[in-house]
Structures are given as structure tokens and as C-alpha cells.
C-alpha positions in Angstrom: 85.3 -1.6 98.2 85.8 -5.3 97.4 86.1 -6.5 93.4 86.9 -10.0 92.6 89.4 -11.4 89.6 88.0 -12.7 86.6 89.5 -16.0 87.8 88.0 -15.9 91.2 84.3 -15.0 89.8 84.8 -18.0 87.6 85.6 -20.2 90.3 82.6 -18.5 92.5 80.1 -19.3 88.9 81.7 -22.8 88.6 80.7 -23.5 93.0 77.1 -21.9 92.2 76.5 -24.1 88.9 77.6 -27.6 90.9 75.6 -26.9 94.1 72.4 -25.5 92.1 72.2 -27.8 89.2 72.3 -25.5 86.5 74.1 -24.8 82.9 78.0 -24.4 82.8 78.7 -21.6 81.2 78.5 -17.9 81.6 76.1 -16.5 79.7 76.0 -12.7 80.9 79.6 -12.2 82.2 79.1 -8.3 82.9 75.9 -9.0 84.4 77.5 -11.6 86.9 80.2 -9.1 87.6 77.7 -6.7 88.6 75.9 -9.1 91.0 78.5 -10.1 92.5 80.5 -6.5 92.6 76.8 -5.6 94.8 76.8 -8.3 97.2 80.6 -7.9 97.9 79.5 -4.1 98.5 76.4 -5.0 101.2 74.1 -4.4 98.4 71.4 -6.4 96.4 68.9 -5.6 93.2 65.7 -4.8 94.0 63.8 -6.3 90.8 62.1 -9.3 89.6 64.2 -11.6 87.4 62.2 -10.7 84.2 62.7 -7.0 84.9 66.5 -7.3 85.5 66.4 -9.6 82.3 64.4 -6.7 80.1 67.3 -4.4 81.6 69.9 -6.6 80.2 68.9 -7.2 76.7 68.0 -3.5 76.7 71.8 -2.2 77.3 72.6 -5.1 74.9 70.2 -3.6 71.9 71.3 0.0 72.9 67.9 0.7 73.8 69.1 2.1 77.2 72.3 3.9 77.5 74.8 3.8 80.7 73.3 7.2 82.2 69.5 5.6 81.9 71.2 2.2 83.5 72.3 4.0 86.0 69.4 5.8 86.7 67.5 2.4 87.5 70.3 0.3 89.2 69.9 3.3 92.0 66.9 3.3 92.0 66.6 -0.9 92.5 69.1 -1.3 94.6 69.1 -1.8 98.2 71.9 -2.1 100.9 71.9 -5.3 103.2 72.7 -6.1 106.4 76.6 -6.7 106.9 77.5 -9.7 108.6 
């Protein structure tokens, strides 16, 4: 299994804001981290943007605890193809 440094997922956020036009900034660093710990592991989130959103602010408000979280990230995500 593959993690990246803080540094390198900076660097990876900093490529992604100049080629896409968005923000600078990181909003949601442990959500990044998670995105990018998936793809880095062959996987991806199977959920609309809103959805993964409501997820979010839910964990932030303590609305949903880790177990629960966990509960739904297996069930929404999905393994790629490798390349």
C-alpha cells in the first residue's frame, strides 16, 4: 500500500488547482488524504459529490462516528482497473 507525504499531497493539490482553475487552498485536508490514499490503492468513491459532501460535514458535526464512516466508505467504494 502506497501513502503519500503531506508535502507531496500539497504539491499533487497545488498541480490539480493550476491545471483546473480552481481555489488555492485546501479546504478539507483529511478528505484530500482520503482521495488520494484510494486512488493510490486502485480504488475510487462510489457517490455523488453532494452525498460525499453530507458525509463530510456529518463526521465534522459528530453526527456520524468513524465505525458508521466506515460502514459507508465500503459500501461506496469501488476498486479500479490498475494500469
Amino acid at each position: 500500500m502506497r501513502y503519500l507525504s503531506l508535502p507531496e499531497l500539497l504539491v499533487l493539490h497545488d498541480h490539480i488547482i493550476a491545471d483546473t482553475g480552481g481555489s488555492f487552498g485546501v479546504r478539507d485536508l483529511p478528505a484530500l488524504e482520503m482521495e488520494v490514499f484510494l486512488v493510490l490503492n486502485h480504488h475510487e468513491i462510489e457517490a455523488g459529490t453532494d452525498e460525499q459532501e453530507h458525509i463530510i460535514l456529518s463526521i465534522a458535526s459528530g453526527q456520524l462516528n468513524r465505525p458508521d464512516f466506515e460502514q459507508w466508505l465500503r459500501q461506496h467504494t469501488k476498486m479500479v482497473r490498475q494500469f
